[in-house]
C-alpha positions as CSV (number, residue, x, y, z in Angstrom):
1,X,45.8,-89.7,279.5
2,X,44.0,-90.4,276.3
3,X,40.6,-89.1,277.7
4,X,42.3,-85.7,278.9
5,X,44.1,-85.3,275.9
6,X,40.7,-85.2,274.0
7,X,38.8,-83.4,276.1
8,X,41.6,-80.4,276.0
9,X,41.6,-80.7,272.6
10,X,37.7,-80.6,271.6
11,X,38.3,-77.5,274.1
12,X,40.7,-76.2,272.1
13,X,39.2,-77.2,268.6
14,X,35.8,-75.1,270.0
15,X,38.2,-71.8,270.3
16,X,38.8,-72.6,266.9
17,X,35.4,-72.6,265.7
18,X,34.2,-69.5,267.1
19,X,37.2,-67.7,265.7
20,X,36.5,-69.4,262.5
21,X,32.9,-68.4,262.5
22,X,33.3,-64.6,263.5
23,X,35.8,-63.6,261.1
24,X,33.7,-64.3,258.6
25,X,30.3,-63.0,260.1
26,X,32.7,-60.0,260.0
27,X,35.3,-60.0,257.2
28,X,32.9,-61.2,254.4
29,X,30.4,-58.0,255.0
30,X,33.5,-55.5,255.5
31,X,35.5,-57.4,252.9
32,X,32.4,-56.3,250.3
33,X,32.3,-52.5,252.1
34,X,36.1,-52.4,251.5
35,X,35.5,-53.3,247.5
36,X,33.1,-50.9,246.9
37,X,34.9,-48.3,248.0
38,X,38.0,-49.6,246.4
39,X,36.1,-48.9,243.2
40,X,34.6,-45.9,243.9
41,X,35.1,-42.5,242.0
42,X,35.9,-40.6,245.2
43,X,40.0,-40.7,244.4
44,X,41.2,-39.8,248.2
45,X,38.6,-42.8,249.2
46,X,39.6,-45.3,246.6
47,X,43.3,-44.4,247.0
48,X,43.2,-44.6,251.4
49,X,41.4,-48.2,251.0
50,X,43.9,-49.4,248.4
51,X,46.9,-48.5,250.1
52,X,45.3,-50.2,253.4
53,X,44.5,-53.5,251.7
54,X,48.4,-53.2,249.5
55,X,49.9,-52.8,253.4
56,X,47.1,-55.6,255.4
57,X,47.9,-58.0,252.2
58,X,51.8,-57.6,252.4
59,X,52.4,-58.4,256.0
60,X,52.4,-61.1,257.9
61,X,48.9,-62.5,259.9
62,X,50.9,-63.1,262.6
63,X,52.7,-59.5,262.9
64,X,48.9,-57.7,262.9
65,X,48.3,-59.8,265.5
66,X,51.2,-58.9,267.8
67,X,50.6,-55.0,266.6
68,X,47.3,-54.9,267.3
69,X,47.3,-56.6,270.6
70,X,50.3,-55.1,271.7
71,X,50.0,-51.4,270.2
72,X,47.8,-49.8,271.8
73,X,49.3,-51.1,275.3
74,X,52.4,-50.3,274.3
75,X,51.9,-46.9,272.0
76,X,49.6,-45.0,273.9
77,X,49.8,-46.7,277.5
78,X,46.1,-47.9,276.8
79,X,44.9,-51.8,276.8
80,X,41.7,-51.7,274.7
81,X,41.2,-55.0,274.5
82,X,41.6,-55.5,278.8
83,X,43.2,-58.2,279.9
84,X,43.2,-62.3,280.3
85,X,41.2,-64.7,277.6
86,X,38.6,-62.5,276.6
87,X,40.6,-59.5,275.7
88,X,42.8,-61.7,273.8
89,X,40.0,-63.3,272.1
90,X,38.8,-60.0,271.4
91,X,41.8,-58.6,270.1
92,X,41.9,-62.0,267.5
93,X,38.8,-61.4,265.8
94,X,39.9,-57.7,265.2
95,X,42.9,-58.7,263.4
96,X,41.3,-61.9,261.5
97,X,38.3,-59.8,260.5
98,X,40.5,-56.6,259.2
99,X,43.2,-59.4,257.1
100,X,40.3,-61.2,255.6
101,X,38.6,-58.6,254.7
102,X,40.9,-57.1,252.7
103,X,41.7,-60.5,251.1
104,X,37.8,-61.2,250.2
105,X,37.2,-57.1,248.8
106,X,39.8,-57.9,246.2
107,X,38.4,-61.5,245.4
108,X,34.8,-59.7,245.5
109,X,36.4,-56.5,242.7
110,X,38.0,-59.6,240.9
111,X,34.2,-60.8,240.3
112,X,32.5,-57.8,239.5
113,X,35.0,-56.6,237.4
114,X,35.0,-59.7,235.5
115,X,30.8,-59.2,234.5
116,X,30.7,-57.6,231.1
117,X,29.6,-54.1,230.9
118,X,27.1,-54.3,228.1
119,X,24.8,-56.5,230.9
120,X,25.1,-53.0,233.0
121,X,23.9,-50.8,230.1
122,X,20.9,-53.4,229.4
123,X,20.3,-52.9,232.5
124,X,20.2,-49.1,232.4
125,X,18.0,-49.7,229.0
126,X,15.5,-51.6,230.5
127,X,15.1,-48.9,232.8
128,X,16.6,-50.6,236.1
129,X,18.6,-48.6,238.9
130,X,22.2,-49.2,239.8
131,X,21.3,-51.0,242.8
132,X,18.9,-53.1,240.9
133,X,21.7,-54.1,238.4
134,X,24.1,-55.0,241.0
135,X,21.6,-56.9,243.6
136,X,19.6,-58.4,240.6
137,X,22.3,-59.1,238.1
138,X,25.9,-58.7,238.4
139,X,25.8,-59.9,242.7
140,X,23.9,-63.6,241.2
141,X,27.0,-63.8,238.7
142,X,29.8,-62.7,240.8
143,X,28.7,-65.3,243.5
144,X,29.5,-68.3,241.0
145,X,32.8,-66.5,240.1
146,X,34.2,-66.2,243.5
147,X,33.0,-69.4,245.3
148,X,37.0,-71.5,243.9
149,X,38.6,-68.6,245.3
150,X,36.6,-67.5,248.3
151,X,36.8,-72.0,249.2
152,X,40.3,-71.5,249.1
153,X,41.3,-68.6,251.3
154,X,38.0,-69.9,253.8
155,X,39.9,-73.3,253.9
156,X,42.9,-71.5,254.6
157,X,41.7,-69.6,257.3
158,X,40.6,-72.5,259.3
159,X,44.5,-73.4,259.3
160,X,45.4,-69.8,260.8
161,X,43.5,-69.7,263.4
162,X,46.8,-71.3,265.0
163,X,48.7,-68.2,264.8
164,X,46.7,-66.8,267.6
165,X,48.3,-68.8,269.8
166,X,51.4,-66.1,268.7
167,X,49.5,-64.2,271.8
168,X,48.7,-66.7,274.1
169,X,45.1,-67.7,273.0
170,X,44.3,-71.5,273.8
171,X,42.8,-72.4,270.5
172,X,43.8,-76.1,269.0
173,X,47.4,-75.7,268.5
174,X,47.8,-74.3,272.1
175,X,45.7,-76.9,273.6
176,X,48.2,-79.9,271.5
177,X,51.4,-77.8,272.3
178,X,50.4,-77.8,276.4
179,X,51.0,-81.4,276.6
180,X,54.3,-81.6,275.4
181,X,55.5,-78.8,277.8
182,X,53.8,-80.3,280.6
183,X,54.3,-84.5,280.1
184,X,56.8,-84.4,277.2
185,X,54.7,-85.9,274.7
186,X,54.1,-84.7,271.0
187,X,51.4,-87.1,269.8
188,X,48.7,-85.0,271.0
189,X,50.0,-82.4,268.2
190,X,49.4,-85.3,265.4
191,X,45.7,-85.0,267.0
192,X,45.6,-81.5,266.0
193,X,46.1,-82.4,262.4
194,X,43.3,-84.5,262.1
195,X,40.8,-82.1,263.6
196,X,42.0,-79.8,260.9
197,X,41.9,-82.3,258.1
198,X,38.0,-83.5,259.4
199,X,37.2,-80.0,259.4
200,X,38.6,-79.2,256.0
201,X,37.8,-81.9,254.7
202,X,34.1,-81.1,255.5
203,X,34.4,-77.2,254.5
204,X,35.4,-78.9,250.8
205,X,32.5,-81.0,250.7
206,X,30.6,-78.0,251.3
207,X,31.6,-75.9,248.5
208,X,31.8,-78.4,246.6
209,X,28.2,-78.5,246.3
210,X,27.9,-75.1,246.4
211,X,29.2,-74.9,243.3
212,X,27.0,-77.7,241.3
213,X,23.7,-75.5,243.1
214,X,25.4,-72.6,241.1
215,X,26.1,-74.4,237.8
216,X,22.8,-72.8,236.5
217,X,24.8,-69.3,236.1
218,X,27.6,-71.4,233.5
219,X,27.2,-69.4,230.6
């Protein structure tokens, strides 16, 4: 019993990962897309991507992912997303990518807004280009500002990757839960904890020494 229960759940723990991994080959690009034009000078732009983040930011993870999956089946008789494993796995990444995105542009506007302005105008003195002064001066900066909070809310993301079992995805939590419906046994969902806390655990390591490489920017 022991064997299967691990086996089902290093299955489940690998679901995990790759929805771990592709939300943030996806939200932290967007997330930066999402920033910039949260501060640009275009009003009807700026306002649109505000009021998207203010409505992604105040609603539950788990309700995008039931209205996302759900709405286009049920709004305009349509399943994008087709149907089984892969169009629910599918469907997951959408709604983790477009939630953490707008979580990371406001911890990425957080950081640039945070670089004083005069290093902007001796930038513009010294004859540089607004690209330069963001890629070559305030980007290096903002990165050491936004590791603490961008550690937290990547930690926390490993621990919702279980709400996609909310739509029948066999990640972790899915793989722990089956047991007890089928044999009527809960310790396999203990087991689930301690993937999480090895793999959180590791993630805090991580950025941990992320942030002593990046002590060189302390001012």
């Amino acid at each position: 019993m022991f064997a299967n229960v691990l086996s089902a759940l290093s299955i489940g723990f690998l679901k995990t990962l790759e929805i771990f991994g592709l939300t943030l080959v996806g939200a932290i690009p967007l997330g930066l897309l999402i920033c910039l034009g949260a501060m640009t000078r275009i009003r009807v732009v700026k306002y649109v991507i505000r009021f998207l983040v203010w409505v992604i930011r105040g609603t539950p993870l788990m309700l995008q992912l039931l209205v996302i999956y759900y709405g286009p089946g049920l709004i305009i008789g349509d399943n994008w997303w087709g149907s089984g494993e892969h169009g629910r796995f599918i469907a997951t990444i959408v709604a983790f990518i477009i939630n953490y995105a707008c979580y990371f542009s406001e911890i990425f506007r957080g950081g640039i807004q945070s670089i004083p302005v005069g290093q902007q105008e001796a930038g513009f003195v010294l004859g540089l280009t607004k690209a330069q002064i963001f890629f070559r001066i305030t980007l290096l900066q903002v990165v050491k500002r936004i590791v603490p909070p961008m550690s937290n809310e990547i930690i926390t993301l490993v621990k919702d990757t279980s709400l996609s079992r909310i739509i029948a995805l066999q990640e972790l939590i899915w793989a722990g839960q089956s047991f007890m419906k089928s044999a009527g046994i809960i310790w396999p969902l203990f087991f689930t904890g301690i993937y999480y806390l090895a793999f959180s655990g590791i993630l805090t390591v991580v950025f941990n020494r992320i942030e002593k490489k990046l002590e060189f920017f302390r001012v």
